[in-house]
DOLUM-382259 format. One record per residue (C-alpha): x, y, z. Coordinates in steps of 0.1 Angstrom, whole numbers, padded with zeros to 4 digits, always signed. Example, Ala and Ser with C-alpha at 12.3 -4.5 7.8 and 13.67 -1.06 7.14 Angstrom:
+0123-0045+0078 +0137-0011+0071 
//
This chain:
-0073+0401-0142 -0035+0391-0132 -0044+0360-0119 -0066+0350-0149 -0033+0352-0173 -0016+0338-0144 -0039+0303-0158 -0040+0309-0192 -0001+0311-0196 +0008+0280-0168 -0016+0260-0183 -0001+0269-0216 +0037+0254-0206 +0016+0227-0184 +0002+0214-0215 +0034+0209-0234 +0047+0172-0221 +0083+0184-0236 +0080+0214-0209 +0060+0200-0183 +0052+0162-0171 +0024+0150-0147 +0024+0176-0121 +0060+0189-0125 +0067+0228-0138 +0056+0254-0118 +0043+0291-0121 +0034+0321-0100 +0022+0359-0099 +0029+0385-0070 -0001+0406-0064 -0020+0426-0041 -0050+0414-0022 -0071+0421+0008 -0072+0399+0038 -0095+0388+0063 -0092+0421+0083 -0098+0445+0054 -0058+0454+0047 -0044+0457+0012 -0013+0429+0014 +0012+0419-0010 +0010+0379-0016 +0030+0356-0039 +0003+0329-0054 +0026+0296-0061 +0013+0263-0081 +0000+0246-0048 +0014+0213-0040 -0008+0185-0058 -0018+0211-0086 -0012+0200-0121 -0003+0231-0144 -0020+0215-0176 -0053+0218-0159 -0046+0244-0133 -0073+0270-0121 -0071+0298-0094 -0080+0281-0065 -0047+0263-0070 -0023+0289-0067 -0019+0292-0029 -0013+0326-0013 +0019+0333+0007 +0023+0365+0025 +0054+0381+0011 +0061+0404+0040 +0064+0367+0059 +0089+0354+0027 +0111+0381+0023 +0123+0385+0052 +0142+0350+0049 +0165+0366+0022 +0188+0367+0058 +0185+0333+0072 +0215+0317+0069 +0202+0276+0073 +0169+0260+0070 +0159+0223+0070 +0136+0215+0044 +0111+0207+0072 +0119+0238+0088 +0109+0258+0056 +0079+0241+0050 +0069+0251+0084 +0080+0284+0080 +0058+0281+0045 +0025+0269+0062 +0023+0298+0090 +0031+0324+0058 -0002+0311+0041 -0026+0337+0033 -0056+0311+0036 -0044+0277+0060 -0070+0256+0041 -0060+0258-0001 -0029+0237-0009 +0003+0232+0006 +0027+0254-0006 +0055+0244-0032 +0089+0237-0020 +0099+0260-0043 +0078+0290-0030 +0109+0310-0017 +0124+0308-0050 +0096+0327-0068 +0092+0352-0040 +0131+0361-0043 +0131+0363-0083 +0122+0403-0085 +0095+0400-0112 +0054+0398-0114 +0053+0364-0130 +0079+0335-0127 +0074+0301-0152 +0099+0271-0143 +0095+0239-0163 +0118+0208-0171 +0122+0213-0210 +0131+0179-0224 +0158+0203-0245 +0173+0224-0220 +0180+0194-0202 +0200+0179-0233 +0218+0208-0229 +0227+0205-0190 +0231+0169-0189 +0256+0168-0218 +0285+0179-0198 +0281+0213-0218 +0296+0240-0200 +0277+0271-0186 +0291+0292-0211 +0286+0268-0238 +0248+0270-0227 +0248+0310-0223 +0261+0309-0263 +0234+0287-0276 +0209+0300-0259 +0218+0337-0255 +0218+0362-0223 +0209+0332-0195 +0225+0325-0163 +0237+0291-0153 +0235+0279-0118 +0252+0245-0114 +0232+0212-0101 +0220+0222-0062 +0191+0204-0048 +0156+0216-0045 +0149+0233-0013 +0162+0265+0010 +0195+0260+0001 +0183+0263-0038 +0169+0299-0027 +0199+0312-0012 +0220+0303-0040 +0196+0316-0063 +0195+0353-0045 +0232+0357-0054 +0224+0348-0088 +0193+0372-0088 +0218+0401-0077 +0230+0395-0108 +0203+0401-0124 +0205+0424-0154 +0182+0436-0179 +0189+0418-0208 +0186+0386-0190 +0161+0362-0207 +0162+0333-0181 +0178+0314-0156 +0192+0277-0162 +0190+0251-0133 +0219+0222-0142 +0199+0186-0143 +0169+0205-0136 +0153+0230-0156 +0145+0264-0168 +0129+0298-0150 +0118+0327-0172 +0102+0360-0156 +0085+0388-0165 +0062+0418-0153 +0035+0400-0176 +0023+0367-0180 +0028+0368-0216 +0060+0382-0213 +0076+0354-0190 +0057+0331-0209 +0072+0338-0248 +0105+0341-0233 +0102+0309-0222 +0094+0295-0256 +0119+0320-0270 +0147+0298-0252 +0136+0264-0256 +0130+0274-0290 +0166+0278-0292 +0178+0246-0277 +0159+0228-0297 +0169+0245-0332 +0207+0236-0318 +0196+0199-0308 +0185+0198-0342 +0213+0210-0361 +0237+0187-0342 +0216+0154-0342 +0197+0153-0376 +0193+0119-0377 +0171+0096-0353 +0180+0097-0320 +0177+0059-0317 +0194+0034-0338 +0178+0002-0345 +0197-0023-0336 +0179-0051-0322 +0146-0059-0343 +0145-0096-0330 +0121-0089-0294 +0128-0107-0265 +0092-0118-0261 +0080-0121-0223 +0043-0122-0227 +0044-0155-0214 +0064-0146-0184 +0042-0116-0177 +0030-0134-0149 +0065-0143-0133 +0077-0104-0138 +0046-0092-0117 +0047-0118-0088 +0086-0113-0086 +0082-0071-0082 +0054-0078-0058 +0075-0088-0033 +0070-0064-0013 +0036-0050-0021 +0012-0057-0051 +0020-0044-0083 +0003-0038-0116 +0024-0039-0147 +0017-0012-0178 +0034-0028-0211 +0040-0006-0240 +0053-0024-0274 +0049+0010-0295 +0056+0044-0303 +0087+0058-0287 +0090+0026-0261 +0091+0006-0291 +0119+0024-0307 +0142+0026-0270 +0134-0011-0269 +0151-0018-0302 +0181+0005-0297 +0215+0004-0285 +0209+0033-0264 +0185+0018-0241 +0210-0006-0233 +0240+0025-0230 +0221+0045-0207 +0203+0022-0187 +0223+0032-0155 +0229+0067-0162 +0200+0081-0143 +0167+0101-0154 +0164+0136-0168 +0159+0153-0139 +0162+0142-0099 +0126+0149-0093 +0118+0118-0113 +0139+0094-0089 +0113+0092-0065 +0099+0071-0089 +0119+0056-0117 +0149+0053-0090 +0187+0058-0110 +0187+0022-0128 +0163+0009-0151 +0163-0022-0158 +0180-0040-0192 +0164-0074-0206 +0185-0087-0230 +0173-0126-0228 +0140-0142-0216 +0162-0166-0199 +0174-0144-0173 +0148-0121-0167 +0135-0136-0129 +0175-0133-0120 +0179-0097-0133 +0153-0084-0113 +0165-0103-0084 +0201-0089-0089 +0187-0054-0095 +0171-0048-0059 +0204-0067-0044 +0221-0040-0060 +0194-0014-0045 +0196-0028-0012 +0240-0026-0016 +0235+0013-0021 +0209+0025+0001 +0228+0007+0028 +0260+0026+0018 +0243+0061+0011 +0213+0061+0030 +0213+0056+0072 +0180+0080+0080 +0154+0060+0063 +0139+0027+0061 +0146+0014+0027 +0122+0016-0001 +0106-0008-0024 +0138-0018-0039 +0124-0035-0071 +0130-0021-0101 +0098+0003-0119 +0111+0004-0152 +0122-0027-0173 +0130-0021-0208 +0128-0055-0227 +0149-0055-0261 +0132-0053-0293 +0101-0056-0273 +0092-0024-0253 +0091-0010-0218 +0073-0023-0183 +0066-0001-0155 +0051-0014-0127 +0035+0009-0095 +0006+0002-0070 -0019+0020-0098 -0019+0018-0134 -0017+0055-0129 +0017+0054-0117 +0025+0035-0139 +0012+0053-0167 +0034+0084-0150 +0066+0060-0142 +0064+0048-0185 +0063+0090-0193 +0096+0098-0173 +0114+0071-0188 +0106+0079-0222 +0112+0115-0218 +0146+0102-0196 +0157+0082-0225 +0150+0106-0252 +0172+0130-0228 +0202+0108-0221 +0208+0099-0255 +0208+0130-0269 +0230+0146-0243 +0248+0118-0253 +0253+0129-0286 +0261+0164-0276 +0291+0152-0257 +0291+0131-0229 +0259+0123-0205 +0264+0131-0176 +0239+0130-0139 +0239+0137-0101 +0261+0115-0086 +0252+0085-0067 +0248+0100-0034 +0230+0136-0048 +0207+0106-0064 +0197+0088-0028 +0198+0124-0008 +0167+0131-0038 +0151+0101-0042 +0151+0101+0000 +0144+0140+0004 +0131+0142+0043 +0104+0162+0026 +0088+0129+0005 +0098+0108+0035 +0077+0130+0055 +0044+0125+0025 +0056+0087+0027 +0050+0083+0064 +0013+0096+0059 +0004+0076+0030 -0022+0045+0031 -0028+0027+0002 -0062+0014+0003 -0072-0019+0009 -0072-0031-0024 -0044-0012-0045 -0025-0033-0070 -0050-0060-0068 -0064-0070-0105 -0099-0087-0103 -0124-0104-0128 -0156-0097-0118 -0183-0120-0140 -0217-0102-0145 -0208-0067-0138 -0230-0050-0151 -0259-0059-0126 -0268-0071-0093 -0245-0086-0070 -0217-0079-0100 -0224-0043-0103 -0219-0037-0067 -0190-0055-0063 -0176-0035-0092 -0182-0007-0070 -0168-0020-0039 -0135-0036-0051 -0128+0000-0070 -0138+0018-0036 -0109+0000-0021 -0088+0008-0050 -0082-0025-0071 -0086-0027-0111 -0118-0044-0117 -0119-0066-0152 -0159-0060-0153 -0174-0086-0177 -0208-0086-0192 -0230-0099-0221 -0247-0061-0216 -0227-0034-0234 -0234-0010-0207 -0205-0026-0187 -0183-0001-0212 -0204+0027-0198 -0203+0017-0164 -0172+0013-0160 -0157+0045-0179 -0182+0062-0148 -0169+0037-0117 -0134+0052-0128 -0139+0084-0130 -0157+0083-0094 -0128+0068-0077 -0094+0073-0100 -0088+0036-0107 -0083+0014-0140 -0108-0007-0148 -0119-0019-0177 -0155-0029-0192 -0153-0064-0210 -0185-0072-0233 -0179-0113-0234 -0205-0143-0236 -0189-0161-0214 -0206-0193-0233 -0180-0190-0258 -0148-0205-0240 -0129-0192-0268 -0138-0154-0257 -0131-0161-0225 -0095-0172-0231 -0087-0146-0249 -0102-0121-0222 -0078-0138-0197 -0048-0130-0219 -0057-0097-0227 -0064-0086-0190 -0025-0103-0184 -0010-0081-0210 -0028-0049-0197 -0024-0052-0160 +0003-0082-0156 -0016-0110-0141 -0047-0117-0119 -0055-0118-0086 -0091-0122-0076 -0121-0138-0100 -0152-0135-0087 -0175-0163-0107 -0209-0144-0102 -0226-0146-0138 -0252-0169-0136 -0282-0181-0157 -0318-0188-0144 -0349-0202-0155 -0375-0217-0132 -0396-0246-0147 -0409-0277-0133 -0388-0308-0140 -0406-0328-0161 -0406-0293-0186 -0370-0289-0188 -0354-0297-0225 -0318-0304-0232 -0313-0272-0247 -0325-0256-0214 -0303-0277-0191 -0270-0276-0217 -0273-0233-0217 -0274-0236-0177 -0243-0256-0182 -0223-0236-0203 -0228-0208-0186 -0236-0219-0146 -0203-0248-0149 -0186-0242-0181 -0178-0213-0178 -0167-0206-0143 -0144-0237-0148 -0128-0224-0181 -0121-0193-0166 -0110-0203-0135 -0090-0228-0148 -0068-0200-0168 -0069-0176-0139 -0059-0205-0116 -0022-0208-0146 -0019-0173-0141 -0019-0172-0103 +0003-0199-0099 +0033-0181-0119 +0028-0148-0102 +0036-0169-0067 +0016-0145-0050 -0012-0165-0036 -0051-0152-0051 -0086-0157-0041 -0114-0172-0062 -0149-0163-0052 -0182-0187-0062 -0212-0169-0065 -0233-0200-0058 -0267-0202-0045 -0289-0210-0014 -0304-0237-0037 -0272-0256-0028 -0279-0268+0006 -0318-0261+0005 -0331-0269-0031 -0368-0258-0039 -0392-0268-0067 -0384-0254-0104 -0350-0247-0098 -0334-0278-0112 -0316-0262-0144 -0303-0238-0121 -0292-0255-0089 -0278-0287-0101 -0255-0268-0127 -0241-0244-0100 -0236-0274-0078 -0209-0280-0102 -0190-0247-0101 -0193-0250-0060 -0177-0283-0064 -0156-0268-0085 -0145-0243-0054 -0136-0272-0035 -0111-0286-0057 -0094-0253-0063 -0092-0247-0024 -0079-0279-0025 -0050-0277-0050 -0043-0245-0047 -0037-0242-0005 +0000-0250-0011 +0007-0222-0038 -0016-0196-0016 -0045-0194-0032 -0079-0196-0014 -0114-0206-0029 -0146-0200-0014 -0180-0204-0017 -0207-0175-0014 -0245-0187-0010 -0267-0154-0012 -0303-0158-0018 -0336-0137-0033 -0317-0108-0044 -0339-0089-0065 -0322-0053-0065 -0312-0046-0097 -0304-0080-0106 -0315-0094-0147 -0319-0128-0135 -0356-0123-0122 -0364-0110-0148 -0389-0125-0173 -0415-0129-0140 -0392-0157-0125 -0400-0137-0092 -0439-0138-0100 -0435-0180-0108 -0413-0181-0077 -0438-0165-0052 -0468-0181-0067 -0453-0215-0061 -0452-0209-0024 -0489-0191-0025 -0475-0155-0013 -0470-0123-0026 -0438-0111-0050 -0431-0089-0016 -0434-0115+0012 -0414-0136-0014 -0383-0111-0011 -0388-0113+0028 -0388-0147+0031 -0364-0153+0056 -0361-0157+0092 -0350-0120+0096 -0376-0105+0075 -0349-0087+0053 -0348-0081+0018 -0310-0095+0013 -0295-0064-0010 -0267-0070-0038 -0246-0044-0013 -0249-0075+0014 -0228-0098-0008 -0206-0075-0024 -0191-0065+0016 -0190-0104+0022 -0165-0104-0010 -0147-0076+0005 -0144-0098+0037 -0134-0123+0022 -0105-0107+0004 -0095-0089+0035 -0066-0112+0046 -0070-0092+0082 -0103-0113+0085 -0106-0143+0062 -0071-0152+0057 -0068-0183+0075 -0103-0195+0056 -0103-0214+0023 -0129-0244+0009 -0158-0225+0031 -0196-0219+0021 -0209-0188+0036 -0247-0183+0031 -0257-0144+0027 -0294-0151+0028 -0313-0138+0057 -0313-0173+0077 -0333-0199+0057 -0369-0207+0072 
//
């Protein structure tokens, strides 16, 4: 079928990052279907909007009626929110994907199949200051359209080009934006596609045979300490996580003199403004890196109030930062976006400096630049969007691969923040490979004993280098033995301590470093225990050694009020669900010590209840919702059922 070598092929370019990155590219098929009243129609079937072509199936081509598209070969004018109006009542089916801006484009280019992709090569081409007809010779029988953004206006000028049209034409090049090959197969749009990037690349090749970068600066500019600093300073205006990357290709830009050359020369292609913005920005001392970023969003700020009067301004903190002789650090709500923000500057950079060695580099101007990067299309997707609660937020959760722990694992990445899950158990790998692929976020399974202050030090710096920093640490791990007093040895009491105080202090002491440098406030969270206020008989290992880490909370909340950080105390008790530290038949010792039943033991409270880990892992939510806890530091809050 048509549609099934519609997939093959787009998936094919999508595939290929030096076509296609992270949703870009875009492919479609005209065809003949039936609709909902039995008619034979003719339908164009566009990448929907959201589709990405490397993993692309059928149901995300959406269908557009083409006796609906055609028809606006003779309007004049069209707002971009006017097309996409005019897009959504052409849909064959109102519920698959929005249509692609681009949708008018493919139904006015006179062929079966249509493949458009942002070649890393053909772009060296356009963004050298080559002329069209320097192009057309390389890469033989093309049209060139100049730079025009996406959109109606796109589509019109493209119909004049289409009339044009002639049969040895292989493809069509977009200036600063791409390439669009057609064919009345998928195969054949498809290898001329490759046929022509094929060919800008043998001609990049025989003009820039040696590296692309130099290496110039071996000496890095190291800013792991500073990591820290760098995220609280670009989380002014909402919290960020940082991606570093000290290898591979952001290792090389890093140590070149192009990284510093085209640092304001714009990305590859406009479509990537809307995240990387025009400027990256150019480290070239660890002295002055808190005052660069500063001066780079004054800078922002100068420009979007001199090109941009529609819009409220956007985050205007840089989301690249290469660091010479280091590498580059991207920073985004998700390390997703970040992960896409690092691939467009890489590709950018690869891009600029080779159109740089072609001739002269050569963007959209300033004002095309703010016109993209504020395109009333993503304003419009901007004014819908709600981060969740918990996006950008980095939190080490101790224990996390049980109990209390486990659940708020599962909470926290709910709401969208990175979870640093830490565990004796190896199973916390597992888990946490499943938690993110049930809810698309970045967290990362940590097998430590957190006996071992050593491990847990280097845990801390780790989870700084991968993320940036820390905001949350929830000190839940905890170890339990019941015995009678008189039974307890040393080496009983001193493993409650290194694991019950030790280690909560240890850790919170490094987290507490790292929050003050961000300057962004943080919460710690004490897992303590109802043994606290209302001690019982056998539980002296266990409740006199998390009396210390609850004292513990008070002198954080104390010292760390003025720098914004809160510490409170949690005090759940009897939760048996899934928890390992009833194991060993500390709930059968438990029960038999009050003469009841394992059951009525669970129950023991003044509501009846059996107090679940999903009780305390919403009180953690609560308490990191600033909407409700806020204003509350150096509190104890029992989750317990009511003590009788």
């Amino acid at each position: 079928m048509q549609i099934d070598e519609r997939v093959r092929t787009a998936r094919m370019l999508g595939k290929d990052p030096e076509l296609v990155l992270h949703g870009g590219g875009n492919a479609s098929l005209k065809t003949v279907e039936i609709d909902h009243a039995g008619r034979e129609i003719k339908v164009l079937r566009v990448k929907g909007s959201g589709s990405d072509m490397a993993t692309i199936g059928v149901s995300g081509f959406t269908g557009l009626r083409m006796d609906d598209l055609l028809p606006a070969e003779k309007i004049e004018k069209m707002t971009d929110i006017e097309m996409m109006d005019y897009l959504k009542k052409s849909m064959v089916d109102p519920s698959e994907p929005a249509p692609s801006v681009e949708s008018f484009l493919h139904a006015f280019i006179p062929f079966t199949f249509v493949d458009h992709t942002h070649s890393d090569h053909i772009l060296m081409l356009t963004n050298s200051g080559m002329s069209a007809d320097k192009i057309s010779s390389i890469l033989g029988h093309v049209m060139v359209i100049p730079y025009i953004p996406p959109g109606f206006i796109l589509a019109r000028e493209m119909l004049s080009t289409i009339s044009k049209l002639t049969p040895d034409v292989r493809g069509i090049v977009l200036e600063k934006h791409g390439l669009f090959t057609f064919g009345e197969t998928a195969t054949e749009s498809y290898e001329k596609h490759m046929e022509l990037v094929g060919k800008a690349r043998e001609y990049v090749k025989s003009q820039c045979e040696d590296r692309i970068y130099d290496k110039k600066f071996i000496e890095p500019v190291e800013v792991d300490s500073i990591l820290p600093e760098i995220r609280g300073k670009l989380s002014a205006e909402f919290k960020k996580v940082l991606l570093v990357k000290k290898d591979g290709d952001a290792l090389e830009i890093a140590q070149s003199s192009q990284a510093q050359m085209y640092q304001k020369s714009g990305p590859a292609t406009p479509d990537m403004l809307i995240r990387t913005k025009y400027n990256f920005l150019y480290i070239d001392s660890k002295n002055n890196v808190l005052d660069r970023i500063l001066e780079f969003a004054a800078e922002y700020r100068k420009e979007h109030s001199e090109f941009v009067s529609a819009y409220p301004m956007h985050d205007p903190y840089p989301s690249v930062i290469i660091v010479r002789g280091y590498g580059i650090i991207t920073a985004a709500r998700t390390l997703k976006e970040c992960t896409i923000i690092m691939d467009q500057a890489v590709h950018s950079m690869r891009v600029n400096s080779v159109a740089g060695k072609l001739g002269k580099q050569e963007f959209i101007s300033r004002k095309e630049a703010y016109e993209m990067e504020y395109w009333p299309l993503e304003e419009a997707k901007l004014k819908r969007f709600k981060p969740k609660p918990l996006e950008g937020n980095v939190c080490i959760v101790t224990g996390a691969a049980s109990g209390i722990g486990y659940e708020t694992f599962l909470k926290i990445s709910e709401n969208g923040g990175n979870v640093v899950a830490v565990d004796i158990n190896s199973d916390v790998i597992k888990i946490s490979e499943e938690i993110n692929r049930k809810y698309g976020v970045a967290s990362v399974g940590k097998i430590v004993d957190i006996s071992d202050r050593k491990a847990i030090e280097k845990m801390v710096e780790e989870v700084v280098l991968k993320y940036g920093g820390v905001d949350v640490l929830f000190n839940n791990a905890g170890i339990l033995k019941s015995e009678p007093f008189e039974e307890i040895t040393p080496d009983t009491i001193e493993k409650h301590i290194a694991i019950n105080s030790m280690a909560p202090f240890v850790l919170s002491q490094k987290v507490f470093s790292v929050m003050k440098k961000q300057g962004t406030g943080g919460n710690f969270i004490f897992n303590i225990t109802k043994n606290l206020t209302h001690p019982g008989p056998g539980m002296a290992s266990y409740g006199t050694t998390k009396a210390f880490s609850a004292q513990l909370s008070h002198y954080i909340a104390k010292e760390g009020g003025k720098f914004g950080i809160r510490s409170n105390i949690i005090n759940p008790d009897k939760i048996f669900k899934n928890s390992k530290i009833w194991d060993n038949g500390v709930l059968e010792k438990r029960a038999e010590a009050k003469g009841i039943t394992p059951e009525q033991y669970k129950r023991g409270n003044l509501l009846n209840v059996e107090v679940l880990p999903e009780h305390v892992a919403n009180m953690v939510l609560a308490i990191l919702n600033d909407d409700i806890f806020g204003a509350t530091t150096d509190a104890m809050i029992p989750v317990d059922g009511g003590i009788i």
